[in-house]
Backbone as CSV, one residue per row, in Angstrom:
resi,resn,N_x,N_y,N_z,CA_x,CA_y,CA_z,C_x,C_y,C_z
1,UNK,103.021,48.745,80.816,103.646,49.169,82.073,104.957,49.905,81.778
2,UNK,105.332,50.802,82.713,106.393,51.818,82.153,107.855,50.953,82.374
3,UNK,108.534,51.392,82.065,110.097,50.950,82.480,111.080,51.662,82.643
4,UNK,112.231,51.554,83.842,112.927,52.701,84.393,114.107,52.172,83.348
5,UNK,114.609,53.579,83.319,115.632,53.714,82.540,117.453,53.452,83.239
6,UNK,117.061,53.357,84.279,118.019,52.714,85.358,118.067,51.263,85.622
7,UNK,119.292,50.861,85.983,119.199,49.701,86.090,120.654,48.829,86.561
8,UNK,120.679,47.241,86.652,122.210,47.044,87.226,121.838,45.067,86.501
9,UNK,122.544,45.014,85.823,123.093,43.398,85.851,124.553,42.948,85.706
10,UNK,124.942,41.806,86.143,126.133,41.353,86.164,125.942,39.913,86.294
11,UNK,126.872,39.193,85.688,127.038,37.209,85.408,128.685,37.317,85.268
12,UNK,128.556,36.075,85.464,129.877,34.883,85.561,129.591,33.822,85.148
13,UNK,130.288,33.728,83.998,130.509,32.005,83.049,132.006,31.741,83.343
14,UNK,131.953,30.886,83.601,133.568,30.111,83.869,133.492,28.621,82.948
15,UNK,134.901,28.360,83.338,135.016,26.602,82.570,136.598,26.624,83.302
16,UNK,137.526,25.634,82.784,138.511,25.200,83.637,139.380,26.600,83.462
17,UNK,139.408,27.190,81.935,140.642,27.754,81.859,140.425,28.914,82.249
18,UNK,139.047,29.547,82.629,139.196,31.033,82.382,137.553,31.625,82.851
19,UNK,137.388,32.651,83.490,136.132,32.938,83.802,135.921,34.240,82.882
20,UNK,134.747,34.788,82.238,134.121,36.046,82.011,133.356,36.298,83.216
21,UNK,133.180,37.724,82.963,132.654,38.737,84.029,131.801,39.793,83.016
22,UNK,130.345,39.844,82.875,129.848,41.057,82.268,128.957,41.821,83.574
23,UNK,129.437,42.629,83.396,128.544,44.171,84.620,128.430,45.615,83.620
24,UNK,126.616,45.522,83.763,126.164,46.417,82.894,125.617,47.993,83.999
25,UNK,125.613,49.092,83.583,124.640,49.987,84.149,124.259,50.791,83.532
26,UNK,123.091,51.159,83.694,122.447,51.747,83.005,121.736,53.484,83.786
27,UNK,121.957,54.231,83.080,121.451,55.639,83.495,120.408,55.999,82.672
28,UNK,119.436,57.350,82.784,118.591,58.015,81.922,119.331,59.002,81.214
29,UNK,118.897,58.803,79.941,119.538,59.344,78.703,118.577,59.639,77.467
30,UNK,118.887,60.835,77.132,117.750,61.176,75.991,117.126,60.027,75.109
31,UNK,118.447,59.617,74.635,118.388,58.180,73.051,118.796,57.315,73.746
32,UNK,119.637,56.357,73.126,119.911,54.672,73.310,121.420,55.331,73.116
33,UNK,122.057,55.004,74.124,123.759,55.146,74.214,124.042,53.666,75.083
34,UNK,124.897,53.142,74.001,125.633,51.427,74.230,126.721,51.639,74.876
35,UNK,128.196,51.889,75.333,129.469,51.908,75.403,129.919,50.500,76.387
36,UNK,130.951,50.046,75.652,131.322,48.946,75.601,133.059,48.165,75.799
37,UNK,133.600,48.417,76.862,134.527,48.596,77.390,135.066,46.841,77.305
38,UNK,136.000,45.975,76.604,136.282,44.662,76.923,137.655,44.733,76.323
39,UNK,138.666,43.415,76.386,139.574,43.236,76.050,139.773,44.043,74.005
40,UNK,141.133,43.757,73.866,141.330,44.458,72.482,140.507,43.270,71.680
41,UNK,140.828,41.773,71.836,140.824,40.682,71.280,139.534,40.091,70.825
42,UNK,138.130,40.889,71.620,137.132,40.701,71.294,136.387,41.700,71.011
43,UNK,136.937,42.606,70.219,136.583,44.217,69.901,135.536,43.699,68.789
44,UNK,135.863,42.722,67.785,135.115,42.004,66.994,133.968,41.607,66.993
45,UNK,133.373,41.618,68.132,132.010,41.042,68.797,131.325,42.178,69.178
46,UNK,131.930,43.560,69.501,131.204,44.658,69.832,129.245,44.728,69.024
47,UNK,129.636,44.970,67.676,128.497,44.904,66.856,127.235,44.289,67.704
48,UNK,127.907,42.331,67.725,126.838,41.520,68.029,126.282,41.866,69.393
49,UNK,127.145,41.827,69.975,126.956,42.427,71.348,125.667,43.495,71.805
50,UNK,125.996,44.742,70.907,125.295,45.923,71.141,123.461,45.055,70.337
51,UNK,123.719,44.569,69.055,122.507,44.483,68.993,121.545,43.379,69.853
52,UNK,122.041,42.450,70.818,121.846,41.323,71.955,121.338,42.874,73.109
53,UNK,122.097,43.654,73.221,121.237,44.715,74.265,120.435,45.963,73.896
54,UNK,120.045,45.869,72.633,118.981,46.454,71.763,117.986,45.917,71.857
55,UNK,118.171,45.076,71.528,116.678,43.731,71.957,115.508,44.333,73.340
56,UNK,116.471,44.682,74.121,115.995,44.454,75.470,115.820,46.033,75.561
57,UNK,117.041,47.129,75.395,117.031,48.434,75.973,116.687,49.380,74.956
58,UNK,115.313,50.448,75.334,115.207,51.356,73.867,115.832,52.595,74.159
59,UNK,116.139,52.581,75.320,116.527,54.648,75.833,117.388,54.274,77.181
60,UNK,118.333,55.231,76.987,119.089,55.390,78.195,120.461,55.008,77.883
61,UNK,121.409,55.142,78.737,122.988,54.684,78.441,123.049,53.412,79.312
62,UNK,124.177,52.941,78.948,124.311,51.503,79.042,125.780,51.431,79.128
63,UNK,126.143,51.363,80.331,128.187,51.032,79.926,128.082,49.609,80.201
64,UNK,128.803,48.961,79.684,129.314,47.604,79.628,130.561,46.663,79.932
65,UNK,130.907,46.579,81.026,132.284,46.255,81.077,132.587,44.807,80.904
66,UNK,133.225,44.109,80.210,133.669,42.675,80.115,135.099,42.605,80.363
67,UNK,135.328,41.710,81.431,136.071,41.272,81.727,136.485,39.786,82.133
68,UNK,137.881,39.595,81.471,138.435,37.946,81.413,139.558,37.379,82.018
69,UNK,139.485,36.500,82.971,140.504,36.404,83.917,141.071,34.832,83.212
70,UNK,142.659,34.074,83.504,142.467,33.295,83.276,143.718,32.453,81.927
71,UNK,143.636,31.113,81.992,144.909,31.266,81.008,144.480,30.595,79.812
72,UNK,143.000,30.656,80.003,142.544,30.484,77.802,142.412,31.298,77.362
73,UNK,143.163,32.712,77.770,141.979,34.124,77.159,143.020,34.491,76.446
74,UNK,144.333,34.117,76.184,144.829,34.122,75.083,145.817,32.607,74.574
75,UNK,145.651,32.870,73.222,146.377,31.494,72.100,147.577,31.608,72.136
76,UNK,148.363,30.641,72.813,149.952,30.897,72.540,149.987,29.771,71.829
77,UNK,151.093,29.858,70.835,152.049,28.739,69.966,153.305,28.790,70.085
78,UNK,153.503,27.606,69.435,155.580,27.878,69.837,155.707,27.835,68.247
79,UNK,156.638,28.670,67.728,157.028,28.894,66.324,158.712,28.502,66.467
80,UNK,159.323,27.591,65.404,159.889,26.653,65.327,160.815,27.167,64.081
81,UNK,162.395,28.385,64.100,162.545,28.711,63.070,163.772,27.285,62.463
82,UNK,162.904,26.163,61.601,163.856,25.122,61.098,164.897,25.201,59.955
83,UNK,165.318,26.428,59.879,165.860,26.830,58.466,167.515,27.217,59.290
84,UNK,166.902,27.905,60.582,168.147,28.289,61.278,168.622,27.147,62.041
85,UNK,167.745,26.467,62.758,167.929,24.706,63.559,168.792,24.224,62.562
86,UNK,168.524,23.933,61.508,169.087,23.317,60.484,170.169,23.965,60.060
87,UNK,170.921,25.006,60.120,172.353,26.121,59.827,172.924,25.367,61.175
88,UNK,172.078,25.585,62.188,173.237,24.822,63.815,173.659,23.825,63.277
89,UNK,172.548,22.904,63.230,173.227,21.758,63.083,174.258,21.071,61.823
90,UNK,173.925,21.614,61.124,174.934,21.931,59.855,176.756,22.415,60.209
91,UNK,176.295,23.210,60.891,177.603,24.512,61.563,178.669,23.585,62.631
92,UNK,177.443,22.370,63.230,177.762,21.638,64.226,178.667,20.397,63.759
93,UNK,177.916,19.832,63.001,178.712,18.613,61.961,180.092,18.728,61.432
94,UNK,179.849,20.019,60.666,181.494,20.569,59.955,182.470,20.999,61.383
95,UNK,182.011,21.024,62.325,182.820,21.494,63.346,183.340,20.495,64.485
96,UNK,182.613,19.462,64.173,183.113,18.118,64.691,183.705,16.802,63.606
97,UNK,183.525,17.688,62.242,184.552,16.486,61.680,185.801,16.740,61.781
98,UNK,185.759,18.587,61.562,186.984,19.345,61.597,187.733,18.696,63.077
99,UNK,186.835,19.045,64.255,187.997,18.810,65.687,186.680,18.120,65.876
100,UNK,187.548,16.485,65.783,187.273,15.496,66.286,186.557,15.473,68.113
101,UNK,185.115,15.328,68.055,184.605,15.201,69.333,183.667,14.595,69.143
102,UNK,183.428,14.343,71.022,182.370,13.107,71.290,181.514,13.508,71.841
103,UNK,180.858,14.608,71.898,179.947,15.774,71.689,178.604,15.441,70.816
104,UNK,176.899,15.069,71.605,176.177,15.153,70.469,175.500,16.668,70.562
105,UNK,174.725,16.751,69.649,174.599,17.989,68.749,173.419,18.628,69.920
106,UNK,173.690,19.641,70.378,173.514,20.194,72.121,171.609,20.870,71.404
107,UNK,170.612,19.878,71.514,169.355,20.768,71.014,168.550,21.256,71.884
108,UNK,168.856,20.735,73.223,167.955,21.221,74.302,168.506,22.620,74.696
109,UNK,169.632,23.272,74.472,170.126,24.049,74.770,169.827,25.403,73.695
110,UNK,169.420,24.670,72.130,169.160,25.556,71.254,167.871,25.489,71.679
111,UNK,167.081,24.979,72.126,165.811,25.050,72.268,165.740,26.203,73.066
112,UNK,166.389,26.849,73.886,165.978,28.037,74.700,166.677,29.740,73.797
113,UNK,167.495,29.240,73.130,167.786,30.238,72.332,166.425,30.760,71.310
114,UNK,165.996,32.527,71.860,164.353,32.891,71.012,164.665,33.030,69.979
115,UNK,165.658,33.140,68.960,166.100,33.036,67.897,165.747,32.047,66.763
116,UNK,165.628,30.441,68.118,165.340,29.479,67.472,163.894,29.425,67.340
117,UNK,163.388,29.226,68.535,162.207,29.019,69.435,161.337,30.112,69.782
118,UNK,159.929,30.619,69.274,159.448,31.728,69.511,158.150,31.481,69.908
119,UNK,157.614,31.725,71.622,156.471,31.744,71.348,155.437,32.921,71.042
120,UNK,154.439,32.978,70.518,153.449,33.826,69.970,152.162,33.323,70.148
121,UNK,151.432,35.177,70.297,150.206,34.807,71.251,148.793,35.572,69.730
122,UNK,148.541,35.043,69.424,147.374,34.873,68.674,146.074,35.699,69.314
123,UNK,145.410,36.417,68.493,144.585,37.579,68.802,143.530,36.600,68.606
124,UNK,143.031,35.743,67.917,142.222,34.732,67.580,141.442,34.419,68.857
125,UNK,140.277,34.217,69.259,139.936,33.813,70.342,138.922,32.456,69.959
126,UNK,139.020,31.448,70.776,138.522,30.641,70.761,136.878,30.746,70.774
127,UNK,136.430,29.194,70.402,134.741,29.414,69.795,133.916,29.419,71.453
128,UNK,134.471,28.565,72.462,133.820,28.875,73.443,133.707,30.055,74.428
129,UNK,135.347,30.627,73.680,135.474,31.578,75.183,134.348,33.062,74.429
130,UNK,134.537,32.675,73.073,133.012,33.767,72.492,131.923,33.228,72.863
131,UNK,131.419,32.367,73.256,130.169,31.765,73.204,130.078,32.160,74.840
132,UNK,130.977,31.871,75.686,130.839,32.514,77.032,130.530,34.407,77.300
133,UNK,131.130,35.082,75.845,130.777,36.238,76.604,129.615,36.707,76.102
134,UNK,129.094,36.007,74.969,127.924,36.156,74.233,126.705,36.104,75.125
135,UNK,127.092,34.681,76.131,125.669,34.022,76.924,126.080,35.264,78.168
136,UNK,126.991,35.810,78.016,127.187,36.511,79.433,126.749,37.448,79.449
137,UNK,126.991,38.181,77.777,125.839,39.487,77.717,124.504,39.321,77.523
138,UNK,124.022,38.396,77.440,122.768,38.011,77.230,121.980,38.049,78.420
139,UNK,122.613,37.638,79.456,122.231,37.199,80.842,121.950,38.477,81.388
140,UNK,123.362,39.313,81.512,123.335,40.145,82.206,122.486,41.681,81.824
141,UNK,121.994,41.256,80.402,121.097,42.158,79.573,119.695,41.650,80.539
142,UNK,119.304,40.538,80.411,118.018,40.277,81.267,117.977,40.693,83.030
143,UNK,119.059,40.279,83.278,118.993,41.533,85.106,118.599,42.712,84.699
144,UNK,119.446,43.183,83.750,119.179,44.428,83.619,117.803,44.957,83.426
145,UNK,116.991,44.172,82.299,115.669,44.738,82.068,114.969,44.355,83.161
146,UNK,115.342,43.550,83.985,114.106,43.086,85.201,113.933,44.260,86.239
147,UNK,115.500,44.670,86.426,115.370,45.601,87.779,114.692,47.096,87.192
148,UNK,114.922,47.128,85.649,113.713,48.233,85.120,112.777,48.460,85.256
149,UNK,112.488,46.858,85.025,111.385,46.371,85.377,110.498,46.614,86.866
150,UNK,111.091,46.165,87.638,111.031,46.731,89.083,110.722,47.809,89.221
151,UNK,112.031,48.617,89.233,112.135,49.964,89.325,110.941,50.975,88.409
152,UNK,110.235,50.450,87.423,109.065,51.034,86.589,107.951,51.047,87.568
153,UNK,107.717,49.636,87.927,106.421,49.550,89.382,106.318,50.501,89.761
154,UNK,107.603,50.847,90.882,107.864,51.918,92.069,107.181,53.281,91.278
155,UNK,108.071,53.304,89.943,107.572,54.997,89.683,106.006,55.065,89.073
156,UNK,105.507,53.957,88.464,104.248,54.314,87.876,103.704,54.144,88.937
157,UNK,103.504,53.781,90.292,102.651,53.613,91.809,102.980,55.493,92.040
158,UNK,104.412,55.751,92.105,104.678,57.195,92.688,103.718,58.168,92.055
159,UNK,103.910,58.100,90.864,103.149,59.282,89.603,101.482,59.121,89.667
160,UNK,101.032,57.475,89.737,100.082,57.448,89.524,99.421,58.163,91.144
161,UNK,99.739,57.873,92.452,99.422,58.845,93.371,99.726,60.263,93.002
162,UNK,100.341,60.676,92.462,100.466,62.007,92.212,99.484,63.026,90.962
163,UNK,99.057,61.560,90.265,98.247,62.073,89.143,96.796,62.732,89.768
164,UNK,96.690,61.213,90.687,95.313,61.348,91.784,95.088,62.963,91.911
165,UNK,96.402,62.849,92.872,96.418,64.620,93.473,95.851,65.587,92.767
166,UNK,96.196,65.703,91.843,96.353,66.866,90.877,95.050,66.571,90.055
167,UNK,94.371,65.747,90.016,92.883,65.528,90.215,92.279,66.177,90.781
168,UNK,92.787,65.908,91.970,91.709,66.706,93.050,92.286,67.799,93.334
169,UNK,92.620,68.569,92.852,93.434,70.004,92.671,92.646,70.694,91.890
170,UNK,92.336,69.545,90.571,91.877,70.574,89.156,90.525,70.543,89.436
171,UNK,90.093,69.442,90.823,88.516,69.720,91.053,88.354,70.997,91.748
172,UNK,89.083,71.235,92.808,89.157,72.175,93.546,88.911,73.375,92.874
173,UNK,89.907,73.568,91.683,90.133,74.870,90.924,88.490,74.982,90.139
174,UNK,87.970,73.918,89.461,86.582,74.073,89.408,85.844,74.452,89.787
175,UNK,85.720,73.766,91.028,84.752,74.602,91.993,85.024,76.000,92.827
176,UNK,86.474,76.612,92.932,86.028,77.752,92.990,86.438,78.890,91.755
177,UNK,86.188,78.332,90.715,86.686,78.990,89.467,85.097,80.165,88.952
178,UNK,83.964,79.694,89.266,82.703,81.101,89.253,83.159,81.662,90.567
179,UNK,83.449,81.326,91.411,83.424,82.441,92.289,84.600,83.315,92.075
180,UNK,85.423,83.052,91.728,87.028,83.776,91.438,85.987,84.818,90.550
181,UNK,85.710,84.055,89.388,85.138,85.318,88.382,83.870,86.208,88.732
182,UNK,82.997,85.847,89.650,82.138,86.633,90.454,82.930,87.718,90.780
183,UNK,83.444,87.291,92.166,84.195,88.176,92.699,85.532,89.340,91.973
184,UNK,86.121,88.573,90.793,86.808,89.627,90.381,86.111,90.861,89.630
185,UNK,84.608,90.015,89.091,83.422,91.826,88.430,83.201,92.575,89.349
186,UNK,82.753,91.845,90.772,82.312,92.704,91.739,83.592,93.911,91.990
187,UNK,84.991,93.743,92.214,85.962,94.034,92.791,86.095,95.325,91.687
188,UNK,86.578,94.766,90.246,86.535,95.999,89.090,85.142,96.737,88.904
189,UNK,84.014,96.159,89.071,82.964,96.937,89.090,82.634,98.624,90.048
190,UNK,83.706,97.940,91.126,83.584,98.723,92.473,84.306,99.934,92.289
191,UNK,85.770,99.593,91.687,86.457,100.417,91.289,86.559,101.166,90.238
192,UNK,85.440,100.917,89.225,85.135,101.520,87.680,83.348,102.427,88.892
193,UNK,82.942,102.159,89.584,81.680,103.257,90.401,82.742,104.570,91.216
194,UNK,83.669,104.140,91.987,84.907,104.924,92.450,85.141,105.957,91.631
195,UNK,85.460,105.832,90.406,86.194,106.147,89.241,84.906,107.335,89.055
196,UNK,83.629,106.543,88.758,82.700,107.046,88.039,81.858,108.231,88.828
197,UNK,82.211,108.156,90.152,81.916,109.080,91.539,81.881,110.813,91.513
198,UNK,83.057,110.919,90.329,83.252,112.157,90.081,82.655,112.949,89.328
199,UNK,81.143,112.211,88.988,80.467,112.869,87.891,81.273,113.558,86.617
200,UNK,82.092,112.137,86.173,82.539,112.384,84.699,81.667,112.142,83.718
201,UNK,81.770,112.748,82.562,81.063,112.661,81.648,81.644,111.249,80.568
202,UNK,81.218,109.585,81.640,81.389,108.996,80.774,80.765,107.733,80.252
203,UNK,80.398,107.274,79.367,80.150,105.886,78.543,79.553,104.644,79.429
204,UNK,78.649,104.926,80.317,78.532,103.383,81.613,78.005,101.995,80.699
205,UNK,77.722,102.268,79.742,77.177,101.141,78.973,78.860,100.331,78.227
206,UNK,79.577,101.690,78.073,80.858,101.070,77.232,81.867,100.786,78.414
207,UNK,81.380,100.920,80.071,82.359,100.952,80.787,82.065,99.307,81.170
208,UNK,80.534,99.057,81.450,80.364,97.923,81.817,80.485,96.735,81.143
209,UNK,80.601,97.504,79.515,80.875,95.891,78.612,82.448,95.411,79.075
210,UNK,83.275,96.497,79.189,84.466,96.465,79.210,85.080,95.669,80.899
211,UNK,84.318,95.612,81.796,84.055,94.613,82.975,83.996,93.498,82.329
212,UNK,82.940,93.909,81.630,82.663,92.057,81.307,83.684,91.598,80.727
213,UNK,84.298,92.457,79.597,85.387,91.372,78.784,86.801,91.043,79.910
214,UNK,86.812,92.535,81.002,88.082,91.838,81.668,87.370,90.496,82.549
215,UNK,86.404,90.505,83.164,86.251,89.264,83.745,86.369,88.111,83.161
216,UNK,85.596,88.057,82.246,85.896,86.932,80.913,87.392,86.236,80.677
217,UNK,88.403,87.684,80.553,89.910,87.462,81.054,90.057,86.341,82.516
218,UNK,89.438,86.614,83.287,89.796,85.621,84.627,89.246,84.393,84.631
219,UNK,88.597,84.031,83.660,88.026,82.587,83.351,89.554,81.767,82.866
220,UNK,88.652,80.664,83.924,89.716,79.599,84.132,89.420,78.107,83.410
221,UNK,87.923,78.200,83.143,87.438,76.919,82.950,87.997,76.404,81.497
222,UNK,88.985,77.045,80.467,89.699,76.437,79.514,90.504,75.577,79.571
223,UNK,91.983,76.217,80.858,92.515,75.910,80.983,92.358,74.477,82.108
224,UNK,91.353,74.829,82.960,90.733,73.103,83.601,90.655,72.204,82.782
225,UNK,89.958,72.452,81.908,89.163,71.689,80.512,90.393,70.824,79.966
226,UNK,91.414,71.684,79.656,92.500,71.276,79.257,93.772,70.212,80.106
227,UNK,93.477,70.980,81.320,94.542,70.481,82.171,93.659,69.117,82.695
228,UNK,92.118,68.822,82.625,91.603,67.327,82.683,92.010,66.280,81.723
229,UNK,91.841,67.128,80.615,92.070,66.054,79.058,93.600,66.008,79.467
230,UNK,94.440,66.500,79.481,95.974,65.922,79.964,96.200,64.763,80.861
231,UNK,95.920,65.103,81.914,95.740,64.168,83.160,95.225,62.875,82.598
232,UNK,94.239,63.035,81.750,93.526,61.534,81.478,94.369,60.932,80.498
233,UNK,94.833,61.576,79.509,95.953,60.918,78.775,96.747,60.705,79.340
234,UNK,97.654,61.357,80.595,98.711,60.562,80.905,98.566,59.589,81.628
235,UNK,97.116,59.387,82.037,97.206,57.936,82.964,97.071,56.556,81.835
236,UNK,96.737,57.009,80.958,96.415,56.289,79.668,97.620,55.951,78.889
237,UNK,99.065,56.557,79.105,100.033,56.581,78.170,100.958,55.666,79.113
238,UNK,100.369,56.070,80.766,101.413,55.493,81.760,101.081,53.539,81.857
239,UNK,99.838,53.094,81.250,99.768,51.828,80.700,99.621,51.452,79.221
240,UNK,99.931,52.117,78.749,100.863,51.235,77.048,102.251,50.702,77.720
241,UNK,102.221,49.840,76.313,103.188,48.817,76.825,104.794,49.251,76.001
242,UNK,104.422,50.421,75.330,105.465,51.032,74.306,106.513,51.502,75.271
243,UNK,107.229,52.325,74.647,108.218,53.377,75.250,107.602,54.729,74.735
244,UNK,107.244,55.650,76.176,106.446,56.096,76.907,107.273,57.130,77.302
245,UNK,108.628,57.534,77.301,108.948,58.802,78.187,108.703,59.922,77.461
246,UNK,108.805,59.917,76.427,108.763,61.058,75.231,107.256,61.799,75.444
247,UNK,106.710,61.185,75.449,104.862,61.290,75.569,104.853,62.020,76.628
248,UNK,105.308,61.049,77.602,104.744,62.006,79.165,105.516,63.249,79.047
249,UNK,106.901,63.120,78.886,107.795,64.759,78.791,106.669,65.610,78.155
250,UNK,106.214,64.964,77.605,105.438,66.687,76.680,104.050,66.778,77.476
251,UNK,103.093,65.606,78.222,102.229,65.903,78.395,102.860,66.614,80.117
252,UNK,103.822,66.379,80.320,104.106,67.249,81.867,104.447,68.471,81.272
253,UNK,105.150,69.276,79.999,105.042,70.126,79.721,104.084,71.286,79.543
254,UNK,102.865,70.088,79.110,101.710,71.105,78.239,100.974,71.232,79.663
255,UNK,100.793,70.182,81.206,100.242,70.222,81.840,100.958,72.060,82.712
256,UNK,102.469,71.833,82.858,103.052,73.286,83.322,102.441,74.766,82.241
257,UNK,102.508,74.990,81.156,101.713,75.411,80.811,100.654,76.221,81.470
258,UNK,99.715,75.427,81.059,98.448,75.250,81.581,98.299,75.936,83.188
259,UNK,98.917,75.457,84.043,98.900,75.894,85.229,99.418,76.783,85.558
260,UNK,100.502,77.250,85.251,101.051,79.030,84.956,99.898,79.703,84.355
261,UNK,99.570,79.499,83.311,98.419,80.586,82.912,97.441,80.850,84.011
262,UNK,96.569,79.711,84.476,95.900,80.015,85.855,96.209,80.722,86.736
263,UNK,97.584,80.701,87.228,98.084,81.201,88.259,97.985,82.779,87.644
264,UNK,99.007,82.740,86.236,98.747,84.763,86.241,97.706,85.074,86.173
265,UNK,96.099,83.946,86.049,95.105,84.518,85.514,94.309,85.090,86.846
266,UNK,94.578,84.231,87.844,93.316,84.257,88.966,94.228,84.869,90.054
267,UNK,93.568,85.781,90.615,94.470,86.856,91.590,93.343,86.537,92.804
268,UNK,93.823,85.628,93.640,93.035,84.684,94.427,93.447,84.148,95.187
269,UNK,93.708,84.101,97.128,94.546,83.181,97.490,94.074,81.512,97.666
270,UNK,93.048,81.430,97.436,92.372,80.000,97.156,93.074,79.374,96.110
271,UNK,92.871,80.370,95.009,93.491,79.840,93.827,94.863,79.708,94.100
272,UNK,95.789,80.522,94.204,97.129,80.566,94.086,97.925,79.208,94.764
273,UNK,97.147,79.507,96.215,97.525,77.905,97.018,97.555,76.967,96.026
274,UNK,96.272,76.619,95.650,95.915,75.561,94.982,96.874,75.049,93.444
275,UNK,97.163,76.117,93.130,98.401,76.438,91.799,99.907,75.697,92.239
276,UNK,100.233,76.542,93.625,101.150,75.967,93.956,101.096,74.215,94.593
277,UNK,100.312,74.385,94.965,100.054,72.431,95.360,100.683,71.569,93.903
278,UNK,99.249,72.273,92.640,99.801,71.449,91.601,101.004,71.470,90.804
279,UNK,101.639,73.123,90.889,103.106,72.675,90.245,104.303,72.102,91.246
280,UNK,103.467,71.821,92.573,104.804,70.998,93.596,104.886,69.365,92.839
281,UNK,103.276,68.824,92.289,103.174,67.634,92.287,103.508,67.119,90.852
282,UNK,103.942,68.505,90.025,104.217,68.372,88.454,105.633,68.166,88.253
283,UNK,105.730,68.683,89.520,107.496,69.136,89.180,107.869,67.683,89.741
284,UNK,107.499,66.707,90.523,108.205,65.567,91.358,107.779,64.574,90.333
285,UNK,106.145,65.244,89.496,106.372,63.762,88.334,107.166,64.296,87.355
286,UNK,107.344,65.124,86.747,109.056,65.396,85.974,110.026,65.257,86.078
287,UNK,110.391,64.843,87.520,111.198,64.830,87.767,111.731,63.019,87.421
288,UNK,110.273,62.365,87.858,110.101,60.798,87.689,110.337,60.790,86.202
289,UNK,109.193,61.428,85.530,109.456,60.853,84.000,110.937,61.195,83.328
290,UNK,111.938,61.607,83.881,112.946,61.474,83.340,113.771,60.677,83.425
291,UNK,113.205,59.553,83.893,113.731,58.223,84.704,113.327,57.217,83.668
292,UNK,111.791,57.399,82.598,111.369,56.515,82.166,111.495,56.123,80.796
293,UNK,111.419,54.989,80.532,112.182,54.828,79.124,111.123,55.106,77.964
């Protein structure tokens, strides 16, 4: 079954200190494009990350935003410089033996001096708050493939009515494809007797082979032939279970093709209608298969 190359997931893992947020979207894109937008602090995890939505996505872009609200999402410490604590209080002693006081040694007060006292915030991130954005891309990787999922239904139902069509288009063109070529000998025949009216002195044996080969020119039944065997492969490619857009791009190619040549070939308004029907219904599944992964 096919799968759209579009798509939308988003999750929320929380715990006391802090919630993640992953929201993915996805567009149609030639190759596999990851981009991956989260704090500086878990730039480290990018790698694992991208290959957790490899798993799941073979084609298309993918932005990724993670986001962390919250007061575990960074490590603070208090750094404690005891070399200088220890100069105060040193500085303090000699200065109260010198002038006698009843003064104790003021530490709550050095405690606010940053000189003494420094806190610092650690790039380090804790084992759960990774394990939260890990399960978060994980999650929000599976919305994502489902609504592909979804969204694949819709278009292989759209195409596959459209394949129908163009079925019964290329029957159409069948059946009036001898008469096109009847009628176009009769038409040059008429106009090579016109020609021949004037009692010229010329060749009717070399005039009439030369009918035949242009009529031969207005034969269509190759390009039917061809434009059936297409059609049947792509209904055939549109249930593999692979990744499938590459295939159809070319078989909607070779099918345009194909149907241009008809059109310059057969000077016909049966035909021509009928030309235009099928490149209306080629062009809306091209337009689909660029949707599909």
């Amino acid at each position: 079954m096919i799968i759209s190359m579009t798509g939308y997931g988003r999750t929320l893992k929380e715990n006391r200190d802090c919630h993640v947020t992953v929201e993915m979207r996805a567009v149609n894109h030639r190759f596999c494009e990851i981009n991956i937008r989260m704090p500086r602090q878990f730039f480290f995890l990018e790698d694992k990350l991208k290959k957790i939505i490899l798993k799941q996505v073979k084609r298309g872009k993918v932005d990724v935003f993670i986001n962390l609200k919250g007061e575990g999402i960074v490590n603070r410490s208090l750094q404690v410089d005891w070399d200088l604590l220890d100069e105060y209080h040193q500085a303090f002693e000699e200065i109260g033996s010198k002038y006698v006081t009843s003064q104790t040694f003021p530490i709550d007060k050095l405690l606010l001096h940053e000189d003494v006292v420094e806190v610092q915030e650690s790039d380090s991130v804790a084992e759960s708050l990774e394990t939260m954005v890990i399960e978060g891309t994980i999650e929000a990787t599976s919305q994502l493939k489902e609504m592909r999922k979804r969204e694949g239904i819709m278009l292989y139902e759209d195409i596959h009515k459209r394949i129908n069509k163009m079925d019964e288009g290329t029957q159409k063109l069948k059946d009036y494809a001898p008469q096109v070529q009847a009628h176009y000998r009769e038409r040059l025949m008429k106009r090579v007797q016109e020609f021949m009216s004037g009692n010229l002195d010329i060749d009717e044996s070399r005039i009439l082979t030369e009918v035949a080969v242009y009529a031969d020119k207005a034969d269509i039944q190759e390009e039917l032939t061809r434009i059936e065997s297409h059609l049947k492969q792509f209904s055939q490619v549109l249930n593999q279970s692979e990744v499938v857009g590459r295939k159809l791009d070319f078989l909607v190619q070779e099918l345009n093709r194909e149907i241009n040549t008809i059109g310059s070939k057969a000077n016909d308004v049966s035909i021509s209608q009928t030309v235009v029907d099928l490149k209306s219904e080629l062009e809306k599944i091209r337009e689909q298969v660029q949707n599909i992964e």
